[in-house]
N, C-alpha and C positions, 0 to 999 in steps of 0.2 A: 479434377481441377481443385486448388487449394485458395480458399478464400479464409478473407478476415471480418470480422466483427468486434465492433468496440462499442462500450456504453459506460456510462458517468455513471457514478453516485457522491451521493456527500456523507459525511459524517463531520461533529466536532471533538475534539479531546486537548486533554491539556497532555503537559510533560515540562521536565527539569532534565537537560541535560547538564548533567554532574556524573562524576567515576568518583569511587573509593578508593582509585589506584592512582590520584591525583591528589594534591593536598591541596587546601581550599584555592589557592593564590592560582594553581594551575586550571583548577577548574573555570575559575573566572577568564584565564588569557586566553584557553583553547576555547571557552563555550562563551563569553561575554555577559550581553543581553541574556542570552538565553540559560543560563545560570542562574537565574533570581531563585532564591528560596523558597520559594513560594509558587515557580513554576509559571505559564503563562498556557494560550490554548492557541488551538488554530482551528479556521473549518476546511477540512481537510475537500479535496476532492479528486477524487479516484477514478481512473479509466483501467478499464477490462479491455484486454484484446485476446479473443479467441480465433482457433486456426482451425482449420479443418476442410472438408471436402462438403458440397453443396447439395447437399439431400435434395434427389431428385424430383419425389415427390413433394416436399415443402417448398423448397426454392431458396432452403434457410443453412446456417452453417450449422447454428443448432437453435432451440427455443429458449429465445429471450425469457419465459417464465421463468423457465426450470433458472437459467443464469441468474434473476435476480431472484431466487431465493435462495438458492449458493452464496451470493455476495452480501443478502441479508440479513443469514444467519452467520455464516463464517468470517464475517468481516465489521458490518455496521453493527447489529446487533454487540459486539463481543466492544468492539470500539470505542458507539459513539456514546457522549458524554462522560468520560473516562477521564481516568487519571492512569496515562500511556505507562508512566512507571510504576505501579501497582500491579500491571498483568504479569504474571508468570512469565513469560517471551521474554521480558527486560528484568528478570529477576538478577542475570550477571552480565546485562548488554545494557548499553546509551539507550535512552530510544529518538536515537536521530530518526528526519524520515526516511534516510539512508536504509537504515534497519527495519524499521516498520514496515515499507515498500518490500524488502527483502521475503520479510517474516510473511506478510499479507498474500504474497505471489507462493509461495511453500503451502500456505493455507487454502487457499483456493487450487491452486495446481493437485492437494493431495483428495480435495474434496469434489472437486467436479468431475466428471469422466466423459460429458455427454461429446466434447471437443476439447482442443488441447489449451490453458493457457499456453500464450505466448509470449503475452508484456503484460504489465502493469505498471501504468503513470499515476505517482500520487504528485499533486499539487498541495504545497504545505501555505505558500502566498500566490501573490501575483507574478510575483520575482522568482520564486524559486520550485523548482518541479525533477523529480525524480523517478528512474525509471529503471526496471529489471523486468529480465536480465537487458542487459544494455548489448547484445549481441541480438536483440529480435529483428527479422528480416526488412524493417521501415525503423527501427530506430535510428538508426544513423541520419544526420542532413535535416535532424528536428531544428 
């Protein structure tokens, strides 16, 4: 039987969304607010959803340790209190959380082995929340 497991963490970072392949005027219509020179932050918060089959003798899909320190080092750690555009990952990419969400689910999916990522929801506000891949089996009907 295939079950899921989810857990939160938080991290906070800043980021400018600005491209070089924009000139300043477009950057401001496509990015706005979030354009300012100087960048701005957010406190991010992040859900993990793991899949897999129900370990018979635990009763678990996998061990929550092991996952949060997967997520601690591969994710918060690298993340939090950052400047999103300074990592390597956004060295020729936005770092919408579009992308960040993307990039974080790659990083995690190539580092954990114990169960499979399946989603990952990053929450940027209260308003706004992102999720990959957006084909995972309860995503839909959020």
């Amino acid at each position: 039987m295939r079950a899921y497991f989810s857990r939160r963490y938080k991290f906070s970072a800043s980021h400018r969304l600005h491209t070089s392949a924009f000139t300043e005027d477009r950057n401001r219509d496509v990015y706005g607010k979030c354009n300012n020179p100087h960048g701005h932050g957010h406190n991010y918060v992040i859900e993990v959803t793991v899949g897999g089959s129900v370990d018979a003798e635990t009763g678990m899909v996998c061990d929550m340790v092991e996952l949060d320190a997967c997520v601690r080092k591969e994710v918060v750690e690298r993340f939090d209190h950052t400047n999103l555009n300074l990592d390597p990952l956004f060295k020729d990419r936005v770092p919408t959380t579009e992308n960040l969400c993307m990039e974080m689910y790659q990083l995690l999916a190539a580092a954990f082995q114990k169960a499979e990522i399946v989603r990952l929801r990053v929450e940027e506000t209260s308003n706004n929340s992102f999720e990959y891949p957006a084909n995972a089996p309860f995503a839909a009907g959020r």
